[in-house]
N, C-alpha and C positions, 0 to 999 in steps of 0.2 A: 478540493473536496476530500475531506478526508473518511472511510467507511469502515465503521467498528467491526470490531468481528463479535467474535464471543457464539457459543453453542447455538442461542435460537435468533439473535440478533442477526448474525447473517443468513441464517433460512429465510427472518422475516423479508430482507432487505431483498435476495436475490428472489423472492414471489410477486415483488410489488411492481407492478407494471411502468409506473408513474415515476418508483427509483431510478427504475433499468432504462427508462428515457432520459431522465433528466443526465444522468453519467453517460449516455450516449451523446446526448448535444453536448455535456462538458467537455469531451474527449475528442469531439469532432471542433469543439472550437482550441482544441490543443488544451486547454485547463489542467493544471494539475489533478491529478488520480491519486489519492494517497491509501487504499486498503489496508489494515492489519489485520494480524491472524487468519482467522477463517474466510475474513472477508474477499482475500484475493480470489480464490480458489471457488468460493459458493456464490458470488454477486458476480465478479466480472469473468471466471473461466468457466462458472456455469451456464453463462448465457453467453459465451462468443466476443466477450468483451475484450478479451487480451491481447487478441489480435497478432499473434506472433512476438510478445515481446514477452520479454525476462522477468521474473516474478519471484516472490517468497511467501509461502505463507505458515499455518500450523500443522503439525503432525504430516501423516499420511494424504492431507486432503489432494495435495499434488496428483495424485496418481491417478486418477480419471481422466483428468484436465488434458486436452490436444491443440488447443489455441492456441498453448503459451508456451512458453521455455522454463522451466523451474529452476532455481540457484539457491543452494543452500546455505544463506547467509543471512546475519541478522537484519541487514535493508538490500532492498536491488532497486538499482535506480535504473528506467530505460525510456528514455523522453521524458516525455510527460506523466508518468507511473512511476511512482515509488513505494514500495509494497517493505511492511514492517513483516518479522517474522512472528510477531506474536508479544502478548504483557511481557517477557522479560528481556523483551528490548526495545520498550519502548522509548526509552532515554535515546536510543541509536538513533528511532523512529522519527520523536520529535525534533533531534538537532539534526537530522539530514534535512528536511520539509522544512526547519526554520530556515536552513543558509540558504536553501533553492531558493525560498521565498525573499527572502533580503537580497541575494545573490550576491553575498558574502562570507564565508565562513570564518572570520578572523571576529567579530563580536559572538558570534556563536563560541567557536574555541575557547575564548575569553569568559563565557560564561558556563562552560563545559567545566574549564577545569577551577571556576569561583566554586563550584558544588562539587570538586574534587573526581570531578566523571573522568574517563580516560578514553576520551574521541576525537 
């Protein structure tokens, strides 16, 4: 499951009851959690969702947050959460989530460095 961020996008996302359930049963059946930007910080460490595990998200929003661990890096992976830090790295974002998801990173690479990325 992957969860946008963006200014009101993630306000909307961490108010909606029906979200903050369904990433709870995704998370308790182990599912990937993929958050970017805002989204880690205002959806799942706004609501207790982090659970003690390592995260990245946009600007300053870290600093409320007491659930999680914060890592100032363009992806943090920790289980089943992998948290982008935001649009300018989403390239980081989606080829980390692709290799987990194949559970290979050698066609990833492969197609990393076809569009001259350097991951």
């Amino acid at each position: 499951m992957v969860l946008p961020g963006g200014p009101q996008g993630s306000v909307n996302l961490a108010a909606s009851a029906e979200v903050l359930r369904f990433v709870a049963a995704h998370d308790e059946a182990g599912k990937i959690i993929a958050p970017i930007c805002s989204a880690a910080a205002r959806v799942l460490g706004g609501n207790g969702l982090l659970k003690g595990r390592r995260y990245v998200c946009s600007g300053d929003l870290w600093q409320p947050i007491q659930d999680g661990v914060y890592v100032d890096a363009p992806v943090v992976e920790d289980g089943n959460l992998i948290s982008g830090k935001g649009l300018g790295h989403a390239f980081d974002f989606a080829l980390t989530l692709s290799a987990r998801l194949l559970g290979d990173d050698a066609p990833v690479r492969d197609h990393a460095e076809h569009i001259y990325y350097p991951w």
